[in-house]
N, C-alpha and C positions, 0 to 999 in steps of 0.2 A: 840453275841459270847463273853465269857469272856476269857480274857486274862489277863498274869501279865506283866507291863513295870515296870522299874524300882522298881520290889519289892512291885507296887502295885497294886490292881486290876481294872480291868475296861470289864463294859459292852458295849461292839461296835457292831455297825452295822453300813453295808456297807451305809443304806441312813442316819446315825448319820454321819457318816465321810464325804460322800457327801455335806450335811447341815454346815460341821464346815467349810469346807475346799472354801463354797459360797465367795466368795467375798476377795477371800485371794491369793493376787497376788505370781506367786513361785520366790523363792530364785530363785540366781547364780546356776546351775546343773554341781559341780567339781565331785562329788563323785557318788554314790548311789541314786537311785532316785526313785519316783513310780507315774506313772499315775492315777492321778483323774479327771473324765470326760473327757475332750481335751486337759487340762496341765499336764506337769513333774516336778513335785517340790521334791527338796530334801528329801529324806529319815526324820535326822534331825528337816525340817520343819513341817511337819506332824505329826510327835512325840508330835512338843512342842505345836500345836493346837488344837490336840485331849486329850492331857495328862494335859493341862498348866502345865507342868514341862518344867525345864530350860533342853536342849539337851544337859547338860554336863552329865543329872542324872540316863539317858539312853542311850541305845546300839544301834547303825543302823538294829543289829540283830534281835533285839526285834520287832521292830517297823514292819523292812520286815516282820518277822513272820505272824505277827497279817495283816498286808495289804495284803500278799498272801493266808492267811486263809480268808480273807472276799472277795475274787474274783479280787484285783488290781493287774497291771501289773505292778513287780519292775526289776529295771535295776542296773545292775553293772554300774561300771566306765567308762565315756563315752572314746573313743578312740581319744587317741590323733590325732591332724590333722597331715598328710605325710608330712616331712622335705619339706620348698619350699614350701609350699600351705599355704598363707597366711598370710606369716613373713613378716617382715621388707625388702623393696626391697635396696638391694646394690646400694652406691653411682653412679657405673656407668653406671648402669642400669636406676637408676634416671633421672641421669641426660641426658642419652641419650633419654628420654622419654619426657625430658623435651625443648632439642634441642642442649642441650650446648655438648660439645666435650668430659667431665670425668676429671679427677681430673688434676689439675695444678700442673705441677713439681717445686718448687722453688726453 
């Protein structure tokens, strides 16, 4: 399939992207993302793999374009985790977890 990223052209196919993306562990998933084979790697990473351009020189847009045109599954922004599930636990919860009594008045 051709497509244009950043202004330039490129011939892809799903088992070229497959082959580039072999042995390329994915980024952090903050933003935009798309499944190849059993991993989600950044939007971004993908781009700069398949294109060797730097991901300043392209759009997340471009890139989904071309990944949902060749059959991959891309994802928006994942959801943030619910207030309380997974933050930092309060001192007195701590420390009652911990055995001691909570904070000391001095």
């Amino acid at each position: 399939m051709r497509c244009v990223i950043a202004q330039y052209p490129f011939d892809l196919t799903r088992t070229g992207v497959l082959a580039s993306m072999k042995g390329v562990r994915p980024g952090l998933v903050t933003g935009e993302s798309v499944t190849i084979g059993r991993r989600r790697y950044p939007v971004k990473q993908v781009g700069q793999v398949i294109t060797r351009q730097d991901p300043r020189d392209f759009t997340v847009g471009e890139v989904t374009r071309a990944m949902t045109r060749l059959g991959f599954t891309c994802h928006d922004r994942p959801e943030a985790a619910p207030v309380g599930v997974g933050g930092p636990t309060p001192f007195h919860t701590a420390s009652a977890l911990l055995g001691g009594t909570g904070p000391v008045a001095v």
